[in-house]
C-alpha positions as CSV (number, residue, x, y, z in Angstrom):
1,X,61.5,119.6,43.3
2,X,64.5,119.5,40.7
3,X,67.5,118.7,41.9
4,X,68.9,122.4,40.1
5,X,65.7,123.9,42.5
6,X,67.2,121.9,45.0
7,X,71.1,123.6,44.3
8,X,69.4,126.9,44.4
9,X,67.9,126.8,47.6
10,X,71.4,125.5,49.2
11,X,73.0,128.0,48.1
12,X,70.7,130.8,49.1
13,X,70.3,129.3,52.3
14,X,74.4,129.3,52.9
15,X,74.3,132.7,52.0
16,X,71.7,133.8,54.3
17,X,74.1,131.9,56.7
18,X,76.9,133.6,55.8
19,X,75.3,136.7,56.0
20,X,74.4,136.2,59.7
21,X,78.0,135.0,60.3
22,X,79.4,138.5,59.0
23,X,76.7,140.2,61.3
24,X,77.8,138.6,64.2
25,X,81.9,139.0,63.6
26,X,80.9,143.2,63.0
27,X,78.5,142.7,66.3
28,X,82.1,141.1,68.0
29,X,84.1,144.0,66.3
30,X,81.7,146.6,67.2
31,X,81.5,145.2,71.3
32,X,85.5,144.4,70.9
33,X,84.8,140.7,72.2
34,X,87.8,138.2,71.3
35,X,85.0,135.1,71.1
36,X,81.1,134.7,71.5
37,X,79.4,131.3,71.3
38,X,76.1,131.1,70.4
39,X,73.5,128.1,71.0
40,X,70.1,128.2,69.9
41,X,68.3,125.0,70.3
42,X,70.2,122.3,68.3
43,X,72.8,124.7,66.6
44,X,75.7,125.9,68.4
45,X,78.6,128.4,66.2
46,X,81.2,129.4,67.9
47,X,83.5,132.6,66.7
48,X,87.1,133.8,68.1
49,X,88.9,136.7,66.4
50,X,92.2,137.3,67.2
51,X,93.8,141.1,68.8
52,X,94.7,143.2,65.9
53,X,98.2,143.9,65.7
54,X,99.8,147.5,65.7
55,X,100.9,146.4,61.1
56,X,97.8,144.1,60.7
57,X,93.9,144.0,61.1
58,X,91.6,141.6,62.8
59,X,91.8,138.3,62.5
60,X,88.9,136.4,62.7
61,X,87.6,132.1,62.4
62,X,84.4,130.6,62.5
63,X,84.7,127.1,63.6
64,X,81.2,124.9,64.1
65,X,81.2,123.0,67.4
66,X,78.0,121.1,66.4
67,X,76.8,121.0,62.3
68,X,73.5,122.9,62.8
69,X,70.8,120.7,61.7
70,X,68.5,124.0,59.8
71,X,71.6,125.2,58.5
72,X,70.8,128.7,60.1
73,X,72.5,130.5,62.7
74,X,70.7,132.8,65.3
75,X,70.9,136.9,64.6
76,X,70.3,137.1,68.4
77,X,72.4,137.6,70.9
78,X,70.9,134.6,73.4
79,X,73.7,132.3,74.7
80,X,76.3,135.0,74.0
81,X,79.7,134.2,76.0
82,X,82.6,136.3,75.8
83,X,86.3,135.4,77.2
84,X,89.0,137.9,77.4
85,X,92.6,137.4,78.7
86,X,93.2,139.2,82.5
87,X,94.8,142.5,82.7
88,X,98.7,142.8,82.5
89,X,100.8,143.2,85.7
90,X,101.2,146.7,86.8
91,X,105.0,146.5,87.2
92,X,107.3,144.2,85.0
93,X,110.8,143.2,86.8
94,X,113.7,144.2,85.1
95,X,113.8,141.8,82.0
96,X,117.2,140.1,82.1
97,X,116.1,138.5,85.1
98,X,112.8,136.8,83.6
99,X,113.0,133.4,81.8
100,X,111.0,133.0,78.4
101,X,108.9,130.0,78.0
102,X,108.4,130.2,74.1
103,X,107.0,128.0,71.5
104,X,108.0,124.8,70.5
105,X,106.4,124.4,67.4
106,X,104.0,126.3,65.1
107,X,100.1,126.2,65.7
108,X,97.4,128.3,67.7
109,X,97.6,128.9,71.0
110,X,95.2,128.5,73.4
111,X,94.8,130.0,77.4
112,X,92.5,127.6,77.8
113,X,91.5,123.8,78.2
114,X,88.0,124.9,76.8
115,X,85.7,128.0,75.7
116,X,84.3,128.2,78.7
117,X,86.9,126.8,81.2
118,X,89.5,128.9,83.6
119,X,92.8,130.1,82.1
120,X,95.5,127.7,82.8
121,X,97.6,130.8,83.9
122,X,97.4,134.1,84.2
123,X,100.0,136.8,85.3
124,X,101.1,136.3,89.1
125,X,99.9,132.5,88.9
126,X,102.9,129.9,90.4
127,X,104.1,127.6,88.0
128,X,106.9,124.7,88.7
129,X,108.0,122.7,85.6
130,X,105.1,120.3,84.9
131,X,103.0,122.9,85.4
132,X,100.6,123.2,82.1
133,X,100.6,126.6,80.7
134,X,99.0,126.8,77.7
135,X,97.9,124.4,74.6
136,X,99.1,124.7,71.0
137,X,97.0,123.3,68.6
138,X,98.6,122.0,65.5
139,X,97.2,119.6,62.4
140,X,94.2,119.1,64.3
141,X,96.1,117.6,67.9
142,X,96.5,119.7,71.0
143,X,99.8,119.8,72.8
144,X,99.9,120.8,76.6
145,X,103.0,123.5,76.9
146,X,104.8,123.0,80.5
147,X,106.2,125.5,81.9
148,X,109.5,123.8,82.7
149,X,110.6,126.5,85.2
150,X,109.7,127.5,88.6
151,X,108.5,130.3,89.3
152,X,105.6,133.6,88.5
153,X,103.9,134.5,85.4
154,X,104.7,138.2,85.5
155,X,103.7,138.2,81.4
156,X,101.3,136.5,78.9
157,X,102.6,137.6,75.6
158,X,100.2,135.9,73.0
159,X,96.0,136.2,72.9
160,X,93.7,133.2,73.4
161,X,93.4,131.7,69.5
162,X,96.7,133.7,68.5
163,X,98.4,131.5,65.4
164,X,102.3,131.3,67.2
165,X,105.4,130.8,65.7
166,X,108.2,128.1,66.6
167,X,110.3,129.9,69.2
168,X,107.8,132.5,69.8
169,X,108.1,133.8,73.6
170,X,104.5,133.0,75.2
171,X,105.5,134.0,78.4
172,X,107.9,135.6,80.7
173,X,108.8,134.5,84.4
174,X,110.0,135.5,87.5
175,X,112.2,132.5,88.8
176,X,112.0,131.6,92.0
């Protein structure tokens, strides 16, 4: 085969890739699941798509755990996993009384040490102040956020893969 033949068929073949990718991310939109992770023998995709804010749509990233060796991900829906942050409290004290644990630098944060792993928090969890609460990834390292407080979560402000701000408020608490 010509290497042009060759070109051709890598680039249909990433099409027919990215094709299945879009069909997955409407299948997430459609379901209104904030991640799915796929594995179908050797290939593995994982997608997480951001809340939609009340001014902005969807956001959504594709980010390949494991280069698929075919170059083809599954239409399926084997191997789907889907996380979702807990319910908010039912009652919020009054908010003068809360501290804020915000942001200390720009990245994406994450509720979790893993996909498939237990939030770090979640609303009515104790924290004391080396208490992780969260990771923000930025330029490719992960920094562990402590809480450096005592007391309840009574609000998680931000969505698992949410890009954050510096001095964004992540959380409130109740202090003990």
């Amino acid at each position: 085969m010509s290497n042009e033949l060759r070109k051709d068929a890598a680039m249909a073949e990433k099409d027919t890739d990215l094709q299945k990718i879009k069909k997955l991310i409407e299948i997430m939109k459609q379901n209104e699941l904030l991640e799915v992770e796929i594995k179908h023998g050797d290939d593995k995709i994982f997608l997480k798509r951001c809340q939609a804010q009340p001014a902005l749509g969807p956001v959504v990233t594709a980010t390949p755990m494991i280069k698929p060796e075919s170059g083809a991900a599954p239409a399926g829906s084997e191997g789907i996993e889907a996380l979702s942050r807990p319910p908010a409290p039912q009652s919020v004290p009054d908010p003068e009384d809360l501290v804020e644990i915000k942001s200390p630098i720009v990245g994406t944060f994450y509720a979790t040490p893993s996909p498939d792993s237990e939030f770090y928090v979640e609303p009515g969890s104790t924290v004391k102040p080396q208490t992780v609460v969260c990771i923000i990834e930025a330029m490719k390292v992960m920094n562990e956020i402590k809480a450096e407080t005592s007391g309840t979560i009574v609000e998680i402000l931000v969505t698992n893969g949410q890009a954050v701000e510096y001095g964004q408020v992540l959380f409130k608490v109740k202090p003990d």
